[in-house]
C-alpha positions in Angstrom: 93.0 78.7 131.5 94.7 82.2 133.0 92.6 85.2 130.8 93.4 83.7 127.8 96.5 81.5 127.8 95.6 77.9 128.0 97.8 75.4 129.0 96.7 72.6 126.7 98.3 75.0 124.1 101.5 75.5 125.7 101.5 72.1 126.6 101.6 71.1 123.1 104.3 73.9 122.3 106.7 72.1 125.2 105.9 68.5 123.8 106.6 69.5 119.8 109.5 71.3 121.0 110.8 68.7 123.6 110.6 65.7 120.3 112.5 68.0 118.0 115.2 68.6 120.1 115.2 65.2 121.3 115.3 63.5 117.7 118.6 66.5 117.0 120.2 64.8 120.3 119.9 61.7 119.2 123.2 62.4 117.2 125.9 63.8 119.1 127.8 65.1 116.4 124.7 67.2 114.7 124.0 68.4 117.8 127.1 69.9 118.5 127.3 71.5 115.4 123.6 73.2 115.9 124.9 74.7 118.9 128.2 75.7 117.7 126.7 77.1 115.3 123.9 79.1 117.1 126.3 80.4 118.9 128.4 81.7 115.8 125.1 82.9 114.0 126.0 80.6 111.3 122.6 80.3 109.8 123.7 78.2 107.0 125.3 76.0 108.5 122.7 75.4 111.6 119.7 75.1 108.3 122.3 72.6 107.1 122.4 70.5 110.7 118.5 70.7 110.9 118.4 69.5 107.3 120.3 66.8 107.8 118.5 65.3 111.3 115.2 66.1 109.2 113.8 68.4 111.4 114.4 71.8 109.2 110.3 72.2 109.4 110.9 72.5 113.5 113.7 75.3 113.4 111.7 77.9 115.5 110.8 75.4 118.4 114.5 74.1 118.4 115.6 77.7 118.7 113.1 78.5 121.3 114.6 75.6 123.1 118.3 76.3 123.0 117.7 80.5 123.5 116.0 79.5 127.2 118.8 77.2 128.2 121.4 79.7 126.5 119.5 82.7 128.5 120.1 80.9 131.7 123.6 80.0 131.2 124.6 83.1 129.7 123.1 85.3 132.8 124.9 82.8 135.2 127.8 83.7 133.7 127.4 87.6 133.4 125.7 88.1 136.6 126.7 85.0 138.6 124.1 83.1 140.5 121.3 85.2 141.7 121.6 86.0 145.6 118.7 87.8 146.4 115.2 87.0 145.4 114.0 88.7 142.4 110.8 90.5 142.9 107.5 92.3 141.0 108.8 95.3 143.3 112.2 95.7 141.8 110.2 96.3 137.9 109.3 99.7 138.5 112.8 100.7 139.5 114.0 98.6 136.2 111.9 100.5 134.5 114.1 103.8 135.1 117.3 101.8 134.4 115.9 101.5 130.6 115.0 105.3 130.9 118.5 105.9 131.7 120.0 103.4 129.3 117.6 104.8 125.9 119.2 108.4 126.8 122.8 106.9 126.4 122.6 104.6 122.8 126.2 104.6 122.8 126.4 102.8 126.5 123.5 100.6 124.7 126.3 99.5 121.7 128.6 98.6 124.6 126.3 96.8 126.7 125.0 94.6 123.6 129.0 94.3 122.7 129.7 92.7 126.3 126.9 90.3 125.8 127.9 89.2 122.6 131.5 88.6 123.6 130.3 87.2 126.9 132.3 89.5 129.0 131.5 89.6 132.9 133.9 92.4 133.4 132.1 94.5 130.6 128.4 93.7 131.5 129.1 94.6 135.1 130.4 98.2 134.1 127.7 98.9 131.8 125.0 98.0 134.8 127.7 100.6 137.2 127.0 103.2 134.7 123.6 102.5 134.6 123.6 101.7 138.7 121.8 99.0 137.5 123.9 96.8 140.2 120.8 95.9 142.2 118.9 94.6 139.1 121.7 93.0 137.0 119.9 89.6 135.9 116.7 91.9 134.9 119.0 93.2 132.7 120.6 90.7 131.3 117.7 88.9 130.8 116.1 92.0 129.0 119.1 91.8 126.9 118.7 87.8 126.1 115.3 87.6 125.5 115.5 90.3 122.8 118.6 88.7 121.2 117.3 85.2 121.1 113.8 86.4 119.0 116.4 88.3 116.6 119.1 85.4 116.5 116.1 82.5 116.0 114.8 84.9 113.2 118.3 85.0 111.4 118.8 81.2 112.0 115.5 79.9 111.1 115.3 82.0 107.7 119.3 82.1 106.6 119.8 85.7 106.8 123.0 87.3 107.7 123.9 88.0 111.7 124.6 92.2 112.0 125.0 93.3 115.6 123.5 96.3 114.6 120.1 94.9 114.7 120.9 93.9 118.6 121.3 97.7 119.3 118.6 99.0 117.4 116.5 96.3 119.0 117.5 96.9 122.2 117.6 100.9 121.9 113.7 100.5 120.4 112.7 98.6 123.1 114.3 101.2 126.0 112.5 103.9 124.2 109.2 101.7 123.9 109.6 100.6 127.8 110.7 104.4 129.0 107.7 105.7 127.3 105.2 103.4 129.3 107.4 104.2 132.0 106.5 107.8 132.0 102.7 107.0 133.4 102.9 105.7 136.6 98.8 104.3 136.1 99.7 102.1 132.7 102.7 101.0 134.4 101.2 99.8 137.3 98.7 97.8 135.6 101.0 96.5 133.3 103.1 95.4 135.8 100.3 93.6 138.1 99.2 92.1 134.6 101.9 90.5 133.2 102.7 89.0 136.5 99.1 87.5 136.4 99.7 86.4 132.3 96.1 88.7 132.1 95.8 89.6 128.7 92.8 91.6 128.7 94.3 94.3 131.2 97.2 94.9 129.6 95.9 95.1 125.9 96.0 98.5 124.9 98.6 99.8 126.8 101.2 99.0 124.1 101.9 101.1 121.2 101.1 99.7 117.5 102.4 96.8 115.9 106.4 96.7 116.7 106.5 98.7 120.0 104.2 96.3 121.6 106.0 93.3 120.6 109.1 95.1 122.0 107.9 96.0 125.2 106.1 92.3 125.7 109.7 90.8 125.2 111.3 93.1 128.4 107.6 91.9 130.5 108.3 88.4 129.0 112.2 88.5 130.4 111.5 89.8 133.9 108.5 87.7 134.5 110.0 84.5 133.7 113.3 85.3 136.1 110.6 86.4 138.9 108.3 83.5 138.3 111.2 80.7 138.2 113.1 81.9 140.5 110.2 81.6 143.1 110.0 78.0 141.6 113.3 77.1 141.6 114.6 78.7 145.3 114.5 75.1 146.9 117.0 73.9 144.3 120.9 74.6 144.4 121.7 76.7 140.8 124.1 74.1 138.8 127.4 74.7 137.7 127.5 72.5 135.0 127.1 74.1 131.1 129.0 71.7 128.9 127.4 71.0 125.4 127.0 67.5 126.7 124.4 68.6 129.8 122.6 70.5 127.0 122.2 67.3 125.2 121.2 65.5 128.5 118.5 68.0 129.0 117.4 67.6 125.4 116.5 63.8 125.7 114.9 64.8 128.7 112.2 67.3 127.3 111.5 64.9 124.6 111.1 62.4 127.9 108.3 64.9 129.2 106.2 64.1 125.9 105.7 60.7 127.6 105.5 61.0 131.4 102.1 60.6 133.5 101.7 63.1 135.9 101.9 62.6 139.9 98.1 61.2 139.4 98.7 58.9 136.7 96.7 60.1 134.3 97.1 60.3 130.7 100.8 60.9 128.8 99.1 64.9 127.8 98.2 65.4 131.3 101.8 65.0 132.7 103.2 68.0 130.6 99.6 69.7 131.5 100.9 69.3 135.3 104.2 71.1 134.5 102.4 74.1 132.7 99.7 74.5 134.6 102.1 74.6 137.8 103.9 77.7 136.0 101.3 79.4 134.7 100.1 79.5 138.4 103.0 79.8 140.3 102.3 76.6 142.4 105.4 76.2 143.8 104.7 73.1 145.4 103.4 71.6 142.5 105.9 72.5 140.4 108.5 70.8 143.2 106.2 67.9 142.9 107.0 67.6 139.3 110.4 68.2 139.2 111.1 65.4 142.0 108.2 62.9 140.7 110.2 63.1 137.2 113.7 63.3 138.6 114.5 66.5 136.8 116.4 68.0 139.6 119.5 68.8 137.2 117.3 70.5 134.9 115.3 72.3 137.2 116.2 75.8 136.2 116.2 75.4 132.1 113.2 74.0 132.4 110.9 76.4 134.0 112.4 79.3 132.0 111.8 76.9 129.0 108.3 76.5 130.1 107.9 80.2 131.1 109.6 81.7 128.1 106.5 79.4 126.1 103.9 80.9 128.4 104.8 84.3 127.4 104.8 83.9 124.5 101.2 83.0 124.0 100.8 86.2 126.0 102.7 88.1 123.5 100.3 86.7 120.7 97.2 87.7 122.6 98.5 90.8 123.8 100.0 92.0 120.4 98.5 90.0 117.6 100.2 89.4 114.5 98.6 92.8 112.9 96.2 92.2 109.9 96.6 93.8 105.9 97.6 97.4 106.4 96.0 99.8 103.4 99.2 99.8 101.0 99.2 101.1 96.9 101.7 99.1 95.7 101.5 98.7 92.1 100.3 100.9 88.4 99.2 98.0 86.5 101.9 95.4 87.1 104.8 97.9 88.2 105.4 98.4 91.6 105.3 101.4 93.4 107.9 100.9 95.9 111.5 102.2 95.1 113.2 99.2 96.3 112.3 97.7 93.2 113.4 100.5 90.6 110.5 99.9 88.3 109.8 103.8 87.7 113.0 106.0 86.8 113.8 109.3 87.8 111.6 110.5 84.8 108.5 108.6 86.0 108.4 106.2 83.0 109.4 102.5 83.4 112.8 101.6 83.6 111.4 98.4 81.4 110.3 99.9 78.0 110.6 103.6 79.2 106.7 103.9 78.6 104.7 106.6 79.9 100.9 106.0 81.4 98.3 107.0 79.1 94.1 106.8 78.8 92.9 104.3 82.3 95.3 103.0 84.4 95.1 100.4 87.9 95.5 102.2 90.7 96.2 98.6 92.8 96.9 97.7 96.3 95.4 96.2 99.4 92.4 96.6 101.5 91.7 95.1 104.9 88.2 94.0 106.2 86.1 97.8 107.1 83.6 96.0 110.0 80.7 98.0 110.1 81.4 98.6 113.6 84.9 100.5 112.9 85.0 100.9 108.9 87.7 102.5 107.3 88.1 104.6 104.2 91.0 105.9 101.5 91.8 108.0 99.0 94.1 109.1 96.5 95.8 112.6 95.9 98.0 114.0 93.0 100.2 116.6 92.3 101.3 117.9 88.9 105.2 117.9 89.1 106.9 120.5 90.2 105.1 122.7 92.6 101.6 121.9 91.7 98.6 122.4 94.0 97.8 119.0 95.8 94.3 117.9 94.7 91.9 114.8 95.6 91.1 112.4 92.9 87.0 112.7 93.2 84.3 110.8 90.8 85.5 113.0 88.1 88.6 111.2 87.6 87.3 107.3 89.3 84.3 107.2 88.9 83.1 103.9 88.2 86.0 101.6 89.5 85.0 98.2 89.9 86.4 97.6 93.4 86.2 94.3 94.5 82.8 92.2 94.2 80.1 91.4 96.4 79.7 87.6 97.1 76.4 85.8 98.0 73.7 82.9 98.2 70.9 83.4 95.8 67.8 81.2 96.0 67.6 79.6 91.9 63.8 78.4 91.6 65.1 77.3 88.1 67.7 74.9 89.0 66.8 71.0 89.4 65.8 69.2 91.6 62.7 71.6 92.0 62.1 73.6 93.5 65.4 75.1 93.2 68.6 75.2 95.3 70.7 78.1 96.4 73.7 79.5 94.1 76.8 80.9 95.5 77.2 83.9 93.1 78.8 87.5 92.4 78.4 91.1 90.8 80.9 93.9 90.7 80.8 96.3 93.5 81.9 99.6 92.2 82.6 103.5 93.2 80.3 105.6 92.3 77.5 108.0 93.7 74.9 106.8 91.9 73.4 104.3 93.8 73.3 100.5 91.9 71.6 97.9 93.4 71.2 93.9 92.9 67.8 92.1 94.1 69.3 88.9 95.4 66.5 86.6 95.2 65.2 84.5 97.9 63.2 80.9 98.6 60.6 83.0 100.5 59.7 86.3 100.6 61.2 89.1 98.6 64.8 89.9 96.9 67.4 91.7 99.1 67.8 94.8 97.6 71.7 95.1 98.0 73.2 98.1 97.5 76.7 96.8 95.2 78.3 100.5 94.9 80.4 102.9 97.7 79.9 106.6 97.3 83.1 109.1 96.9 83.3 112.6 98.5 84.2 115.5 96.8 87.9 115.6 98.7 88.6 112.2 97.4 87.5 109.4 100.2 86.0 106.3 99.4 84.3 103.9 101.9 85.8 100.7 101.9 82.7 98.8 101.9 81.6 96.3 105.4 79.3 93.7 103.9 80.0 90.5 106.1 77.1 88.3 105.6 78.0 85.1 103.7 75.4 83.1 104.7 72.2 82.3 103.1 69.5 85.0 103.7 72.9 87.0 104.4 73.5 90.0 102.2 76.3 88.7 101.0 80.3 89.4 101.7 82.3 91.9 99.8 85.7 91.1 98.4 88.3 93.6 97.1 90.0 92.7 93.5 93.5 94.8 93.8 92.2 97.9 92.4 91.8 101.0 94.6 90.9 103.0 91.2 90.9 103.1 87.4 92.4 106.7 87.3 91.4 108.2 83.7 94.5 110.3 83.1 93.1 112.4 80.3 91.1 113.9 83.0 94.5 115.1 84.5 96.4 115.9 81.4 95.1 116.0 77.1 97.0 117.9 75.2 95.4 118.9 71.7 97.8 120.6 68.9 96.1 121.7 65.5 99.3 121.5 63.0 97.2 123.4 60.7 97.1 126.7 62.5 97.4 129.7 63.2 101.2 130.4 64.5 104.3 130.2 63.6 105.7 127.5 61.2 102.4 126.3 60.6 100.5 124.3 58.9 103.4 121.6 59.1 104.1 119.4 56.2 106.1 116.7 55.7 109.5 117.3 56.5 108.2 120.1 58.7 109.2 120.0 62.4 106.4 120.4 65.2 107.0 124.0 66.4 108.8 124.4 69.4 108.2 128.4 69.6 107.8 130.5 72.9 104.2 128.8 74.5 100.9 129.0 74.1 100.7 129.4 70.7 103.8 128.7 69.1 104.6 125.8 70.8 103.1 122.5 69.4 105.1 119.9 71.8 104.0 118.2 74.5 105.6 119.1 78.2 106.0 115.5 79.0 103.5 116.2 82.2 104.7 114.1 85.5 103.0 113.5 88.6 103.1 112.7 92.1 100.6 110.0 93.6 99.7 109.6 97.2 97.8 107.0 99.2 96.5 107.8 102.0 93.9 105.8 104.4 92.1 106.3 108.1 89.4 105.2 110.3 86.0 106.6 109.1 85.1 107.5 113.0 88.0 110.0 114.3 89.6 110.6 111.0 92.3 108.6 112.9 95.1 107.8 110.3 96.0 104.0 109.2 98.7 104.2 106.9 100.0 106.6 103.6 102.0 105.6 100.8 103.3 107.8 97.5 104.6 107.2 93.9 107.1 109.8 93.5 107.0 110.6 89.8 104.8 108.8 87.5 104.8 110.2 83.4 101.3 110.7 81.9 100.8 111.1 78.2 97.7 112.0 76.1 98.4 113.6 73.2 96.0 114.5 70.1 97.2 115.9 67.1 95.3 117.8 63.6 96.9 117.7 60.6 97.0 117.0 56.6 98.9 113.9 55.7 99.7 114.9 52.1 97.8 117.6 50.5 97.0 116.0 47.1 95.2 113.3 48.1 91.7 113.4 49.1 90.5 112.3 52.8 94.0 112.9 54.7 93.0 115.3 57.3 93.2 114.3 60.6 91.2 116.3 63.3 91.4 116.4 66.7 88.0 114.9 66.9 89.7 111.5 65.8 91.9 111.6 68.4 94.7 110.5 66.9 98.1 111.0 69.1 100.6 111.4 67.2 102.2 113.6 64.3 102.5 111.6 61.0 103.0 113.1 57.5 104.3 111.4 55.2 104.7 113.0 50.8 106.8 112.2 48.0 108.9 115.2 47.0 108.8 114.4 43.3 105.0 114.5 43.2 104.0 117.5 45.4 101.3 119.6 43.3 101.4 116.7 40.7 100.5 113.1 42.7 99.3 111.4 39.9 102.1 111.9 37.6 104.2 109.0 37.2 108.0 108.4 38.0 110.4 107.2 35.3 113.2 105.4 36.8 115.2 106.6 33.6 114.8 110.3 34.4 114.4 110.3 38.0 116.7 107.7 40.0 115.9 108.9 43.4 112.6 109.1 44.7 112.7 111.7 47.8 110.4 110.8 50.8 109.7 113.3 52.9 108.4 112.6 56.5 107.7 113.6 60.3 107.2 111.7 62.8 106.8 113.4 66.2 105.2 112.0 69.3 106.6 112.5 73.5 107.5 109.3 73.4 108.4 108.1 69.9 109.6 104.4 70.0 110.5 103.6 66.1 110.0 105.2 62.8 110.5 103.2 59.4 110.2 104.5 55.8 110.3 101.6 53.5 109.0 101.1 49.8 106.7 97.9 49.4 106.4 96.4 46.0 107.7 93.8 43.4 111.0 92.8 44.9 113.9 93.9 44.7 113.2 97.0 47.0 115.5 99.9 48.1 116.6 98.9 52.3 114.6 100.3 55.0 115.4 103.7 56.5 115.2 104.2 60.2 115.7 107.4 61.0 117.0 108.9 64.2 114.7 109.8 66.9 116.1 113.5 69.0 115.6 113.7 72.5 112.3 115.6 71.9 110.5 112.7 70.3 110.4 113.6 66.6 112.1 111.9 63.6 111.7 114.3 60.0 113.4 114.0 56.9 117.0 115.3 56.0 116.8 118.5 54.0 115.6 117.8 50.4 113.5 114.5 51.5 115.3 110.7 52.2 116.7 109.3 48.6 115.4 106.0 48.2 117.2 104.6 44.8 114.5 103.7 42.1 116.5 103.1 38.9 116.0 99.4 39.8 112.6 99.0 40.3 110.2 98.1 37.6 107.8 99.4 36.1 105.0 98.7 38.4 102.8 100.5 41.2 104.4 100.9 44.6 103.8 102.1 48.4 106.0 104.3 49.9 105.2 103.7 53.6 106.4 105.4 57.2 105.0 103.7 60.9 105.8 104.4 63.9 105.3 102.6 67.4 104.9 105.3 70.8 106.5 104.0 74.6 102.9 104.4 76.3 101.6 101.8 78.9 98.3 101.7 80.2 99.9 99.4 83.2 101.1 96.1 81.7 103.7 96.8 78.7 103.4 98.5 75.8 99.9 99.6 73.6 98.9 101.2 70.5 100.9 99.1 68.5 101.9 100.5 65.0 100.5 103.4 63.7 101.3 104.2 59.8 101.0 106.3 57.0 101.0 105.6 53.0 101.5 107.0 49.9 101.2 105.2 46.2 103.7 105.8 43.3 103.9 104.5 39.5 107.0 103.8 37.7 107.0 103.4 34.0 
């Protein structure tokens, strides 16, 4: 073990990569199309070749093996053999040769240019510019090691090869190396522990998540050039890079799988041997090895093989794979993210065009909050345009069930007696009013477990740190997906009493909703919008984690008073009853008279006269429902303002063939509203009854 990197690990990297690349070797012809093909970043085709030898599920290992043997070949090429030793001395100086290169990102396009086209000519007057002469296999080793994680990544999951990612790659890393550069204490100790593959001194240095793994690839490319070619010295460089070599040097590391080593111990030990005699530098074990197993023509592939395998289980303990960053992604089942185009421009849903109305999800994801280091979020909103930015407190989510707390409870009830323990759960909510569960025990009292996280008046929740899912634990909590159950009325309810005061009031049917100068003569909704933000930090430090925002979202609660039809009894609508839409519906042949009945001799057009008005109108219908045959249903247009009344004089539905008989004269109407996942409030309707005799 060297602080962290075993070799029994790598070992078992080298010996699963060494069969897989030995079983594609097998057949000449496959393998000369994987490598023709690697080399043309023809990921299709190189899935294809892997497909065929059955070893698709071994991609990544197979690439790891052919990027160190390409590495060392192509640097041979570019930068000839090495002809003076490569030292830990020169990586300081190096250092300030990235410096230089991330202030020039168009010499950075040109250098990744020569190395794709494998130009000597080109790299060498790149490292001129960059008087870079002294370290010109550090830099093309930089170069390759960055290239072969992006090319392996393109390969091994089909995407499409753009050199731009090379030169983004390459100018994040010069800016990620430069800026360690700049203290002469981290580099230092970065520098003395990457040479000594220990972990624990160099964590922290890096920056977060992508800078680290950039700047481990440039310690991972000079380390292994250092470190092999103190190895190697004793052995003359070779000259040979034909695809059939490669192929040669593939049967052999699936050979290694199977050789004792020098001791004759077990088959495992003999790869142990070769690790272990890297990871320590032991040069003259590692000549030992190399002469025990005649792998004198390999010598150089193989220890940057090795090496490059090394570092990279340093790379996983110095920067490891990060855990769930705090993201709101979704409103109910529509996603928050742009990329998908599930809001438009408008903030309803491009599917439906619905607005969000009453309780909507708030949903997204939560990493574990150790008690130790806990973390915390909130949300913020902002009416749309120009509104003031204000927290969403207790007022709004209050009550969110948030996840659930998990635990073993002791049953006394449950067989065989005296009882056995129950893996169980209860909803662990915001609010901040404490609630509790007693989770009982086999001796002594309940656990009183507090199931509830408080929220502060500027908006932040604690994400709660239970961790104790163990009997006599207090239990583990869980997050379900929901950040908050945001209660929209509590951010926009708009109330409109049809009957009055102002002007063109009280409506009737056939009236249009007043669209007069506002407050008082206006009766239409503003179709409100709003901006949503996520934002989450440490609890200790306030230090930030991560923020995301919804753009535009449309909210819509709407209540409406009116009268129906006048000359029936019970047809006033309050706003008590909250209902949310205009609906009137009368029959122009029976205003002031509604029990009076029509005579489809004398009258052979009954006149309906309607409104329908709501934000976000879907349908209206008018339709007559009695003894067949019946007039055709009207639909009547809907404006851009949401409302759908009556042409002038009421809509002539033909009654001269109707018979004698009662009838329903009948308008519905369906609204665009969403509470998260598709459409609500299904059909809402009014009626009125008619007699022909």
């Amino acid at each position: 073990m060297s602080n962290g990197i075993e070799a029994s690990d790598v070992a078992a990297d080298v010996s699963s990569g060494g069969i897989a690349v030995a079983r594609l070797a097998q057949n000449a012809d496959l393998f000369n199309i994987a490598i023709k093909s690697f080399r043309g970043y023809q990921g299709e085709e190189w899935a294809r070749t892997l497909n065929k030898a059955q070893l698709l599920v071994s991609c990544h290992r197979i690439c790891e093996w052919v990027c160190s043997k390409e590495c060392v070949r192509l640097c041979i090429l570019l930068a000839g053999p090495p002809r003076e030793p490569v030292t830990i001395e020169q990586i300081g100086p190096f250092t300030d040769v990235l410096r230089r290169l991330a202030e020039n990102p168009k010499l950075i396009a040109v250098l990744a240019k020569a190395v794709e086209a494998e130009d000597p000519k080109a790299f060498y007057a790149v490292a001129t510019e960059l008087k870079a002469q002294a370290f010109i296999h550090l830099l093309c080793h930089w170069v390759c090691f960055i290239r072969c994680h992006l090319v392996c990544r393109v390969m091994c999951d089909r995407l499409h090869w753009n050199p731009e990612i090379l030169i983004t790659a390459l100018r994040e890393s010069a800016v990620a190396v430069a800026s360690v550069g700049r203290n002469p204490d981290d580099l230092k100790r970065l520098i003395a522990g990457a040479a000594t593959l220990d972990c624990a001194a160099i964590k922290g240095i890096f920056g977060p998540n992508r800078d680290c793994r950039l700047i481990c690839f440039w310690l991972c490319s000079w380390r292994c050039l250092v470190v092999c070619f103190a190895l190697t010295r004793s052995f003359q460089v070779t000259s040979d890079f034909s695809i059939d070599e490669m192929r040669a040097f593939a049967t052999f590391s699936g050979e290694l799988s199977r050789v004792p080593d020098v001791t004759g111990a077990p088959a495992a030990n003999g790869i142990d041997a070769l690790v272990s005699a890297v990871i320590r530098q032991d040069e003259k074990a590692f000549i030992e090895f190399v002469r025990v197993h005649k792998a004198e023509r390999f010598v150089h592939q193989l220890c940057h093989w090795v090496c490059y395998l090394v570092c990279q289980r340093l790379c996983i303990c110095v920067c490891p794979p990060p855990g769930i960053i705090p993201i709101f992604d979704h409103v109910g089942s529509y996603r928050v993210d742009p990329f998908f185009h599930d809001f438009t421009s408008a903030g309803t849903t491009t599917a439906g065009g619905y607005a969000f109305t009453a309780t909507i999800p708030l949903i997204g994801l939560l990493p574990p909050s150790p008690a130790g280091d806990p973390i915390e979020y909130r949300f913020t909103v902002q009416k749309l345009p120009g509104g003031a930015l204000q927290p969403l407190t207790i007022n709004e989510i209050g009550g969110t069930v948030i996840g659930s707390l998990e635990f073993w409870e002791w049953d006394a009830t449950a067989l065989p007696a005296p009882g056995q323990w129950k893996l169980r759960t209860t909803d662990y909510s915001i609010n901040n009013a404490p609630q509790f569960y007693d989770i009982q025990q086999d001796i002594g009292p309940a656990l009183h477990m507090q199931v509830s996280t408080p929220i502060t008046a500027d908006g932040w929740v604690r994400v709660p740190s239970d961790d104790n899912l163990t009997q006599h634990g207090g239990g583990k909590f869980a997050p379900t997906h929901v950040l908050a159950s945001l209660d929209t009325t509590k951010l926009t309810l708009e109330q409109f009493d049809l009957h009055g005061p102002g002007t063109g009031l009280p409506i009737i049917a056939g009236g249009a909703v007043p669209a007069g100068p506002p407050p008082a003569d206006n009766k239409r909704s503003e179709k409100p919008q709003f901006a949503i933000n996520f934002e989450a930090r440490k609890v200790i430090g306030a230090v930030a984690i991560s923020g995301n925002s919804l753009p535009r979202i449309a909210l819509s609660n709407t209540r409406y008073a009116f009268d129906r039809h006048p000359d029936w009894a019970g047809t006033t609508i309050t706003l008590a009853s909250g209902y949310p839409l205009a609906l009137l519906l009368d029959i122009q042949e029976l205003i002031g008279h509604g029990c009076d009945p029509l005579s489809a001799m004398s009258t052979p057009a009954l006149h309906a006269q309607f409104t329908a008005y709501h934000p976000y109108l879907a349908s209206c219908s008018v339709y007559i429902e009695g003894p067949a045959p019946v007039p055709p249903t009207v639909n009547p247009a809907i404006d851009g303002a949401g409302q759908a009344i009556s042409p002038a004089g009421g809509e002539a539905f033909t009654i001269t063939g109707l018979s004698p008989c009662a009838y329903i004269l009948w308008l519905t109407a369906t609204l665009n509203l969403t509470t998260g996942y598709g459409a609500i409030g299904g059909t809402y309707s009014d009626h009125i009854a008619f007699c022909i005799h």
